[in-house]
N, C-alpha and C positions, 0 to 999 in steps of 0.2 A: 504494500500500500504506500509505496513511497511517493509517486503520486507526481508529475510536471507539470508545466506549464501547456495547457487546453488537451490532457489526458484525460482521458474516459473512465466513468462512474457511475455505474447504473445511467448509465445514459444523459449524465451532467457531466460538465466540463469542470476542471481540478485547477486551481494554481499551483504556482511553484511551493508551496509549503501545505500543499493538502495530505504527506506524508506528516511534518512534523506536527499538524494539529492533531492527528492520529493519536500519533504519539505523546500528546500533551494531556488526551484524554479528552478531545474535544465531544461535544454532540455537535453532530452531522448534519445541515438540513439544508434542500434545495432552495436556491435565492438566485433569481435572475440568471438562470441557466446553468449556475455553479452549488457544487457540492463546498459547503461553507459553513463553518465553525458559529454555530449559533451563541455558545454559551463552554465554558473552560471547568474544572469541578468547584472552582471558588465560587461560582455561581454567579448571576448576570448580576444581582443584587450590591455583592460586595465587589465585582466586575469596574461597576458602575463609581462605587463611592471611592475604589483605589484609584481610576485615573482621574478623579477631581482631587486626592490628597496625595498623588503619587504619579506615575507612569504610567500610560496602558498601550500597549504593543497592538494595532489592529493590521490585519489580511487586509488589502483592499486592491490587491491583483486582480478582481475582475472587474473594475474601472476599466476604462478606455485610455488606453494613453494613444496621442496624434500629435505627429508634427507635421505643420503646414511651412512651404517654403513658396515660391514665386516673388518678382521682383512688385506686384499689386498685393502681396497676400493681407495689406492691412487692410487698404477699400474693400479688398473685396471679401474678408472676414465683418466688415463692417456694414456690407448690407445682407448678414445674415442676423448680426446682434446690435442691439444697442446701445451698447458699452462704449465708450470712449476708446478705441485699441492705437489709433493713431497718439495718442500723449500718453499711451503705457512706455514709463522708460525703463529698458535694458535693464533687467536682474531684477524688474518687478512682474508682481502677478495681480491680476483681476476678477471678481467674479463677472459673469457674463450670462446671457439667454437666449437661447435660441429660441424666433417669436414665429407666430403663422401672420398668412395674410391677415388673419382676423384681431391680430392681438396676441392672442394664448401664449404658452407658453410650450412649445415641443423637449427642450430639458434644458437645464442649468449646467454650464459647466465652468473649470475654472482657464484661464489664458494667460499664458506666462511669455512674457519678451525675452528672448535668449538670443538676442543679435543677429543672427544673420535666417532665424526659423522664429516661429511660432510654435509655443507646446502648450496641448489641449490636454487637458483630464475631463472625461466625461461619466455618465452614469453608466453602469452596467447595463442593467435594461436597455437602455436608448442607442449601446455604444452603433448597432451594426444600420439605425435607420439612420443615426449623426452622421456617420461615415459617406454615407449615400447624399447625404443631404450637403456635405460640404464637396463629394468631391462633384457634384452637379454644378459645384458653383463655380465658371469663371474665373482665370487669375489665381487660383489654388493646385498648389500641388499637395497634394492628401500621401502621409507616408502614414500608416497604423503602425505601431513599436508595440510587436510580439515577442519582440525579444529580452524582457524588462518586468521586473515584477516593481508591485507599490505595497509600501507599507506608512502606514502612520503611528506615528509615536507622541500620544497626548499626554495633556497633564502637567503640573505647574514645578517639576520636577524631571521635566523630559529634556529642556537641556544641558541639566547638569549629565543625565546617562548619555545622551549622546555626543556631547561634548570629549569626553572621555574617550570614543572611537574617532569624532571629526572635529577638533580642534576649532575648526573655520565658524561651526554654526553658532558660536558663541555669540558673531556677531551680527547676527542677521536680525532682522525686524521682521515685523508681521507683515506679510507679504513679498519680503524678498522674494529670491531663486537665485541658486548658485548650484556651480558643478565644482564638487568637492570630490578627494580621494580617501577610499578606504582601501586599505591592501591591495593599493592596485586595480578598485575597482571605479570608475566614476560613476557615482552617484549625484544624480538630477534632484538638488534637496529646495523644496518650497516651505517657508514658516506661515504653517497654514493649518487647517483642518477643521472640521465639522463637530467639533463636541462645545464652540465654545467657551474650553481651553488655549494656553499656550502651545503648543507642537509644532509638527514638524510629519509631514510629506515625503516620502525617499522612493524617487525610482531608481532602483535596483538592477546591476544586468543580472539574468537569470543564471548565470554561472554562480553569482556570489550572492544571493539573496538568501541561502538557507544559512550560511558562516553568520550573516548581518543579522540575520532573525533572532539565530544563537547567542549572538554578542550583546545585542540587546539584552535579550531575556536573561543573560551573567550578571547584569549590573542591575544592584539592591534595592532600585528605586521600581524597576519594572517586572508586571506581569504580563502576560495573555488577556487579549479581549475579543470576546466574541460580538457577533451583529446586534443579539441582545441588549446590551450596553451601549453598544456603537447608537441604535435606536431612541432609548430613554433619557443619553445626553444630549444628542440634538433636539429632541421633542423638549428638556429643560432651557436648550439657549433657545427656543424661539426659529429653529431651523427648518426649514417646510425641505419635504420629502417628496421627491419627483413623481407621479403618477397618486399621491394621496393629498398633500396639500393644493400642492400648484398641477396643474397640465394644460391641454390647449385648448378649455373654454376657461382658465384664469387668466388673469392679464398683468402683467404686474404691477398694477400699480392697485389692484384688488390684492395681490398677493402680500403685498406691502413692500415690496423689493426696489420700488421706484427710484431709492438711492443707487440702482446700482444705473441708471443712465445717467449716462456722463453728461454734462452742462454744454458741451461742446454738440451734440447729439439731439438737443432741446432748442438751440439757438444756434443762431450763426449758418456759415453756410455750411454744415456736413448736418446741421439740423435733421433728425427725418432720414429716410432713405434703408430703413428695416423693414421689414415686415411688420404690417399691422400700426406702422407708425401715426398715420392721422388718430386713428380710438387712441393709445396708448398715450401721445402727447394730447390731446383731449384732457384724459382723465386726468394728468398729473396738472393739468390747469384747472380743471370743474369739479374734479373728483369723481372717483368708479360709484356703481350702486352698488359695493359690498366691497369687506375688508377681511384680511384675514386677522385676527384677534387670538387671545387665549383666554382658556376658561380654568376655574379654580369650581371642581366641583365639592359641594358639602358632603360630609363624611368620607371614607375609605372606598367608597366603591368606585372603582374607572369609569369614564365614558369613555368606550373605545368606536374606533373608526366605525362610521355606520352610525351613529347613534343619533338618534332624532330630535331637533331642536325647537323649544318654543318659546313665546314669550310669557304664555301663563300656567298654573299647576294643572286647569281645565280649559280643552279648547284653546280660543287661542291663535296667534297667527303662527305658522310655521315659520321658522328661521332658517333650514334648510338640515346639516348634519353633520355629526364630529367630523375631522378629515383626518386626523390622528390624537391618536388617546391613549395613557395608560398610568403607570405611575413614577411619580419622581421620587427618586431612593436620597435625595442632596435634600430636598422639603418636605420630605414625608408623608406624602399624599398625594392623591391624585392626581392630573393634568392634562390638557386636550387642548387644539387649535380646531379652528371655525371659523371659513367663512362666512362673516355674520352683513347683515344689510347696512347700508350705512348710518343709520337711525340710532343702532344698538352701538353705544360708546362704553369705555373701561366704565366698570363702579355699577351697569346693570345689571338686574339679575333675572336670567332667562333658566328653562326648566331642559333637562334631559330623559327622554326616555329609555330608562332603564329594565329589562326584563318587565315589558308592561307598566311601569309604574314611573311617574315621572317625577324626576330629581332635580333642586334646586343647584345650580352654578355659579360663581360670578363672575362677569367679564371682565378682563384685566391687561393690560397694554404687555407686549411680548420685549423681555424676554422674560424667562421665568427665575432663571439663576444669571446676572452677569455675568458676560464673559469678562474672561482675562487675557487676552491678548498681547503680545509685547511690543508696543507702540515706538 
């Protein structure tokens, strides 16, 4: 069961380290076409509370990594997203969106300036329709890097362990990118990640990804995290979740993401010129008719995804439905986002249905835990 890079597993696809989560004692569960470490034996619980007081080591080899090169590749990345990509400068990275004619949102990913290319991280799920979808575009040379695994290393404790194998990352800020050497190997490191936290991004060639995994997991400060954990800390920073928060009848600036269009993008001449762009700069001047928000529900019980939304205990107008839900192990209770209408502001309090019975919540501005990033 040693397991490489897009090897076979009951009919899902493996990463580079689907042998040593094996052997870590992982549970096994199918996610976005890979066989992927849900949960480690420390459990997602305590999973979850070590990489907010410590380190946590996550798989994220079935991301999409892309590098795009051509001598237009910024215009013409740029009438795919919104993003500001022309004033990304060298050794910095961005979050970005891929939008439809109509607004929506097709997936989020991240874009890093590395001189003389473009380097994409995308969602697993989305990676093989992103693929199609950029290399249809004009002025793109589309390279997919299959030969590189990702790992993330969170937590407010994550530079001092990796500091100790890469020297360099000591000095990087949130959202650099640098190519750094380990044993010889270069590793593509972004100060980035989805919990949050402080961390840190590492594409890997897949020769040295299991040594890097290892070397990690030596040093005192870090464990194993599986998807579980990976889940309940984005859901506490306030992090929407590709195909359950946002997809492509959200729009972003319902999603709440409207900070990630760039000002140059809004105005001026490169204004406009994405997809969906008249709705989407619209709303960011008039406002959408609904937002995404978080909910704090009363008592212990989840709203999880699915869950049905109102404004009163009986009857009532509908408000539409949890989009992710579960609980926060850093708060000790409950948590859920919702696309709520734009009427419903923090400080309301709307009911959920729970196993038939509906449950009072209250609305509350996102995020749930501050993050900690290193500015």
């Amino acid at each position: 069961m040693a397991g490489t890079a897009g090897s076979d597993h009951d009919g899902l696809a493996c990463t580079g380290l689907h042998g040593l989560h094996v052997e870590l004692g992982a549970k096994m569960v199918p996610f976005a076409g890979y066989d992927m470490p849900v949960s480690y034996p420390m459990g997602v619980l305590r999973e979850h509370l070590h990489t907010r007081a410590a380190a946590g080591l996550f798989d994220v080899g079935h991301m999409g990594q892309v590098i795009l090169r051509g001598p237009d590749r910024v215009a013409a990345l740029e009438r795919l997203v919104p993003a500001d990509i022309a004033g990304l400068a060298e050794g910095r990275q961005r979050y970005a969106l891929f939008t439809t004619p109509e607004g929506g949102i097709l997936d989020d990913l991240m874009v890093a300036n590395r001189g003389d290319h473009l380097f994409l991280v995308v969602n697993a799920a989305n990676k093989a329709a992103d693929l199609a979808h950029l290399a249809a575009t004009p002025g793109l040379e589309v390279t997919p890097v299959t030969d590189r695994g990702l790992l993330a290393l969170q937590g407010p404790q994550a530079e001092a362990a990796l500091a100790r194998l890469v020297p360099g990352v000591a000095a990087m800020r949130f959202m650099d990118v640098a190519s750094l050497d380990w044993q010889g190997a270069e590793l593509w490191i972004s100060r980035s990640g989805y919990t949050g936290e402080d961390g840190f991004e590492i594409s890997v060639p897949a020769a040295a990804e299991r040594d890097l995994a290892r070397a990690l997991l030596d040093q005192p400060e870090v464990a194993p995290i599986g998807l579980g954990a990976r889940d309940s800390l984005r859901l506490e920073a306030g992090l929407p979740l590709h195909g359950h928060d946002i997809d492509t009848t959200t729009t972003p600036v319902e999603a709440a993401l409207g900070w990630s269009i760039g000002k140059a993008r809004r105005t001026g001449p490169r204004a406009g010129g994405f997809p969906g762009a008249d709705r989407i700069l619209a709303e960011l001047e008039t406002g959408a008719p609904r937002r995404r928000l978080g909910l704090r529900p009363e008592g212990r019980a989840p709203m999880r995804e699915g869950t049905p939304l109102f404004d009163a205990p009986e009857g009532g107008r509908a408000l539409g439905q949890v989009a992710s839900g579960g609980f926060g192990p850093s708060l000790e209770a409950p948590l859920a986002m919702a696309l709520l209408p734009a009427d419903i502001a923090p400080g309301a309090q709307i009911w959920g249905e729970v196993r038939g019975k509906r449950q009072p919540a209250q609305v509350v501005s996102l995020p749930f835990v501050p993050s900690r990033f290193k500015r």
